[in-house]
N, C-alpha and C positions, 0 to 999 in steps of 0.2 A: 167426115162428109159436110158438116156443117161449115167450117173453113174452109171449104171447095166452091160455095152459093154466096157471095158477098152481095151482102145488101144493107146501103146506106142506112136506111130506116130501123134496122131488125131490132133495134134496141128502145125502138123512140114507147115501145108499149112498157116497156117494164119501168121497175123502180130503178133499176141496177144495172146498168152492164159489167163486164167485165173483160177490158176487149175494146177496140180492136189491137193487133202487136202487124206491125209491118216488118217480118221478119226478109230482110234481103237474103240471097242465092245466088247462084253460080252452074249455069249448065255446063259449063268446061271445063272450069276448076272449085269441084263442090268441097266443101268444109263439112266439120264434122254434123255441124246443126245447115237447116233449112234449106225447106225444098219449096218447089213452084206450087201455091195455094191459089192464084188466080186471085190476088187483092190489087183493083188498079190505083194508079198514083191519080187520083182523081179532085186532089183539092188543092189544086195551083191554078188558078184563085179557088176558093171555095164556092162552093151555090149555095147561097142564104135567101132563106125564106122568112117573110118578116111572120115574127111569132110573139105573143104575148108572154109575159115573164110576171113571176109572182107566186107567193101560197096557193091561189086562190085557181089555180091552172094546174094540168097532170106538167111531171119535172119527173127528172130522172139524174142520178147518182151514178159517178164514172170510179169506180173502186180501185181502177187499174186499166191502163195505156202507155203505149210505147213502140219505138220503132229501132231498127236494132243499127247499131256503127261502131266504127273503129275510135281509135285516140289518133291525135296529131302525130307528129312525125317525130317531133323532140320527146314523146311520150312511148310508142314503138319500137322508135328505132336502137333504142341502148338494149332491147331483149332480144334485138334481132342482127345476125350475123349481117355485116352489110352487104356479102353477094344475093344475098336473102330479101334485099331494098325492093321489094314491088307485090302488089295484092294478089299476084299468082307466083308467090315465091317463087320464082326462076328456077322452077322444076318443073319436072311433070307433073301431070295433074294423077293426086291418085286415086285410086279406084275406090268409088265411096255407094253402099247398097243404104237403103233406107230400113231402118229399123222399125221404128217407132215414133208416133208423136211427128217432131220436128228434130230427132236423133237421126243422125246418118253412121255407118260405120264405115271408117274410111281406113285403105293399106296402103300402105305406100309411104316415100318421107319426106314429103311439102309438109316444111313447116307451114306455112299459109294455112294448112288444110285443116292442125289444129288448132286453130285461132281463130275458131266458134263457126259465126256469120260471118260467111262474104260479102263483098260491099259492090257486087258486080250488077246485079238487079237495078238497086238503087240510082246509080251513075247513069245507067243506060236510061232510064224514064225520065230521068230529070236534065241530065244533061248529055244525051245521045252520043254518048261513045261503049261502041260495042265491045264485048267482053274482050278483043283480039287484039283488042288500043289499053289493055291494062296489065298486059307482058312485059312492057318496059319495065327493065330493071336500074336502080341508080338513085342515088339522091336525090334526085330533082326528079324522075315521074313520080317515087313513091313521095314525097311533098304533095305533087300536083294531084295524085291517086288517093289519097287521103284527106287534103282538104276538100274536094267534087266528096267526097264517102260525109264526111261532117256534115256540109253543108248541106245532101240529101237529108242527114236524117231532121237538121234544123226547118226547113221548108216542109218536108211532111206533117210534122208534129206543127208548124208554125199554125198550114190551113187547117189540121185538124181542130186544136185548140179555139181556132177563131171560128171557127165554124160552132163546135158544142159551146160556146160561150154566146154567140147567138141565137142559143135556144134558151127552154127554161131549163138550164143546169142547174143543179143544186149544189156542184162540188167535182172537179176535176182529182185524181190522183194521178200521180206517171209514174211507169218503170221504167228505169229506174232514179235515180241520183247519185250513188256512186259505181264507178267502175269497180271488177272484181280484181283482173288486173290487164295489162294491155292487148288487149282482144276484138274480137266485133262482139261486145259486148251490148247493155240499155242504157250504160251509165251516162249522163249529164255533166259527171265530174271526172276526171283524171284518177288515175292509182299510179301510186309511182311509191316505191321508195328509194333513197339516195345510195349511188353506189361511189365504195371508194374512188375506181378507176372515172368517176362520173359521167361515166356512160349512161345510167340511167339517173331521173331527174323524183323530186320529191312528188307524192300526188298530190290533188285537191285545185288542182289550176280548172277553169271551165272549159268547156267542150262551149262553141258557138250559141247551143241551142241554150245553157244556161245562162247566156246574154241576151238574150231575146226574152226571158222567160222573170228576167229581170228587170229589162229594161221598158217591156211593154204586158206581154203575154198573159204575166199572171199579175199582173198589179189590179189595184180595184176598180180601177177605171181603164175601158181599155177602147178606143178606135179601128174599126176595121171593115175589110170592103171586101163584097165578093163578086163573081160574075156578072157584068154587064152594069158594074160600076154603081151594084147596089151596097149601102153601106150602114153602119149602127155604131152608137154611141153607148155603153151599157159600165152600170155605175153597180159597182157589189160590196160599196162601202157601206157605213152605217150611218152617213148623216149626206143632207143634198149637195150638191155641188155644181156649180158654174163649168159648164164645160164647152171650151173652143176650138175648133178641131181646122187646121187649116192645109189643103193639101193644092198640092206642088207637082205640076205634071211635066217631065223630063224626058227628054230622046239623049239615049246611050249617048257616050262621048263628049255631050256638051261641054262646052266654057261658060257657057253663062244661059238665063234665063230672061225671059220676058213676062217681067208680071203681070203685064197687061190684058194678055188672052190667056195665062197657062197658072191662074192660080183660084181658088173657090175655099171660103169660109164659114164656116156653121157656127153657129153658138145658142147655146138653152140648156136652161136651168134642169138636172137630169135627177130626180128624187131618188133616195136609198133603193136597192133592189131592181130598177126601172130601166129602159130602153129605150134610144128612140131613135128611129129610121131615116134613111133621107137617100137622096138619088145623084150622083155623082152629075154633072152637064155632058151631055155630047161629046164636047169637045173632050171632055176628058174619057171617054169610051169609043172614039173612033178608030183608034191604031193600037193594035197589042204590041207594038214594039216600043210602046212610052211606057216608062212606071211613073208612081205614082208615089211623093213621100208625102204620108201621113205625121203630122203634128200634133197631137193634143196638150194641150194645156188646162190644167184642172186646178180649179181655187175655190176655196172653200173657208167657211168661219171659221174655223179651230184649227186648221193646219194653214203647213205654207204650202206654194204656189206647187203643184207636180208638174214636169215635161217630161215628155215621151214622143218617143219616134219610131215610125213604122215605115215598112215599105210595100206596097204594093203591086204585083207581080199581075198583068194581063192574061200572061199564057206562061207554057212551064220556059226556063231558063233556056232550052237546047233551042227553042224558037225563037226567040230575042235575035232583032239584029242592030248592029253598031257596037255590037262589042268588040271589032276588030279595031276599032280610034285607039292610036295608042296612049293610055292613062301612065302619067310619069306620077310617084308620089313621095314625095321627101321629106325624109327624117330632120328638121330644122335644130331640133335640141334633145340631149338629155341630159337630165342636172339634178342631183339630189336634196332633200329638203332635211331641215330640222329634225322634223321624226323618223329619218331613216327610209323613207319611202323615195320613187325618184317619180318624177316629170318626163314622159314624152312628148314633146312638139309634132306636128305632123301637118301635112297638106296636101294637096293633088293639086292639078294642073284642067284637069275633066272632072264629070262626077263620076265618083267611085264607087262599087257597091260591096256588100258584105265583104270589107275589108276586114282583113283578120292579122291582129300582131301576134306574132308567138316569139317565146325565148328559151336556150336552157339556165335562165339566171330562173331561182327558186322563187316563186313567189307570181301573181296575177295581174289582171291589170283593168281597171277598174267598168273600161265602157271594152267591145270586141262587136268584130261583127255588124260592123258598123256603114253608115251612109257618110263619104264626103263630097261636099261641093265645090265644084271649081273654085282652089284660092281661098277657101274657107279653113282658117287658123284651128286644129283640134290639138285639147291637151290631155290625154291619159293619166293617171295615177298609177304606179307600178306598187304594188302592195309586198312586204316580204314577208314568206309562209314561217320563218325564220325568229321567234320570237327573241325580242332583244338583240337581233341582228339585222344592220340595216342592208339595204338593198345593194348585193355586188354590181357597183356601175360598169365596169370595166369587163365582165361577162354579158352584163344586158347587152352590151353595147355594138361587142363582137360577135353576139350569137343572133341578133334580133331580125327575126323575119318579118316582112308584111306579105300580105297576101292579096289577093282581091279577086273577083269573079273573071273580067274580061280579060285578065291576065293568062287566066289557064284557059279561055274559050276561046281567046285568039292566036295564043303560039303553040300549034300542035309539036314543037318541039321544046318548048317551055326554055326557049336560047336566050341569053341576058337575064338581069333581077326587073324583079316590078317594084322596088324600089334606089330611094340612095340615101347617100347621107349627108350632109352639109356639114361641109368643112367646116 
């Protein structure tokens, strides 16, 4: 019953929560776990309320959170028959009664059906395609059905996080960090182990959200905006810090920008433990269909300089428009280095958003999930999981996907790549 009354606040009294889990569902083709508990997707952008932080204030302890998703496709697909390529395994849906808890018992023989949590919930609040648009079976929907399932869970967990970090938290935990094995699992990391016919790939590669969770999210200083372009600077390291925050307001598809009217910069000295607020201009809250990239930069006495980059979302993803401009983005280089590790070059044409690379070469890659700007040079680090083996170029090379938002929101048959490669 209690999972049935969601209420944002319900925790804000205690010391502890434990909670909340955004378990996704499926009314038409249910899985063995989760069913409809009535939790809205309610924190794209988040509602932040400016709140005091410190000892000296009621704080509250997060023991445990998490929102539930699948693995990528080079992670699935080698345990999955290929006529089996799509989130309602290309069968029928079987007949699944509800036990217990968030147990279903399900008869029937969709694979799908055992592979936990569906990811059809998810999809539909975030990115508005109805459970009837995730039938497609094939290579390329189940790509395109899997990466909309990641990114879901990246975006919820991204507002949640920014949001309890806005408060006086004492301490985030998440469920979970690793995968059990390829399923709608918690995990943040991949399970994989390597199969002779190498069909299936090593584990330990990230899931999107543990790029975010890296490269902004949970680091000690962190930048973020919520509804109506309110926003906070909040320092959870141990000594003060200089902190410059500068954000960058963008309409989908651009080539270029105008710094003139479409850019605003913060800066103040932010003390250990400490907060401070500030209000985004007009201009940059008039139209939900611009985001918003967030830049911090943090320098401090004892360390060196940190950057980090966010992006900020108006309204949820299925409402955005201009993501029909078509974003071209090309692979310029890759080349290996001294220690075994390789170099990817890369770049777009437009700005690009939560681009995502993937490969079946072993091993990760150092930034994902990423923002680029029109003609703006990025270069990856490809890591090999592979100790004292350097990185197979020749696998990276021929297997290496990119991905990106507008790509799957504007070709509902997902015809041609959304990238290439330069000769």
């Amino acid at each position: 019953a209690k999972l049935a009354t969601w209420n944002p606040d319900a925790f804000s009294l205690e010391l502890e929560s434990h909670g909340p889990y955004m378990r996704s569902f499926s009314y038409s083709y249910p899985g063995v776990n989760g069913i409809d508990v009535h939790f809205p997707y309610a924190n794209t952008p988040p509602r932040l309320r400016e709140t005091e932080v410190g000892p000296g204030y009621q704080n509250v302890f997060v023991s445990e959170f998490g929102a539930s998703v699948m693995s990528s496709f080079e992670s699935m697909s080698g345990s999955i028959s290929p006529k089996y390529w799509s989130l309602h395994g290309a069968d029928k849906a079987d007949i699944c009664h509800h036990d217990r808890g968030n147990y279903n018992r399900c008869f029937g023989t969709n694979v799908l059906a055992e592979r936990n949590y569906p990811c059809d919930s998810h999809i539909r609040a975030y990115f508005g395609l109805e459970e009837d648009r995730l039938n497609e079976v094939g290579e390329v929907p189940f790509q395109k059905q899997l990466y909309l399932c990641l990114l879901s869970q990246t975006m919820w967990m991204k507002g949640e996080i920014e949001s309890r970090r806005s408060k006086n938290s004492y301490g985030l935990l998440m469920w979970q960090l690793n995968e059990n094995f390829p399923t709608g699992g918690w995990g943040s990391i991949e399970y994989g182990t390597k199969s002779k016919d190498g069909t299936q790939i090593l584990g330990g590669r990230w899931k999107p959200l543990m790029h975010l969770l890296s490269s902004s999210l949970f680091r000690d200083q962190i930048a973020a905006c919520g509804k109506g372009g309110k926003c906070y600077i909040r320092n959870d390291g141990m000594n003060s810090v200089k902190a410059s925050v500068n954000f960058e307001i963008w309409t989908l598809g651009s080539e270029s920008i105008d710094k003139s009217n479409t850019t605003f910069s913060y800066t103040d000295v932010v003390d250990a433990g400490q907060i401070r607020w500030l209000q985004l201009p007009r201009s940059f809250t008039a139209s939900d269909d611009d985001i918003v990239l967030v830049e911090l930069d943090i320098k401090s006495a004892d360390s060196s300089p940190v950057l980090s980059e966010s992006v900020y979302l108006k309204t949820m993803p299925k409402d955005l428009r201009g993501l029909d401009a078509p974003v071209s983005i090309q692979i310029l280089s890759i080349r290996g280095t001294d220690f075994g590790e390789a170099l990817v070059e890369l770049e777009s044409n437009r700005l690009a958003v939560f681009v995502v690379l993937t490969t079946r070469a072993q091993g990760r890659f150092s930034d994902n999930c990423m923002t680029l700007r029109p003609l703006e040079k990025k270069t990856l680090t490809f890591h090999s999981f592979i100790e004292g083996e350097p990185v197979d170029l020749n696998l990276l090379e021929s297997s290496l996907r990119v991905e990106h938002l507008a790509y799957y929101m504007a070709n509902t048959s997902t015809s041609g790549k959304p990238f290439s490669m330069v000769a």
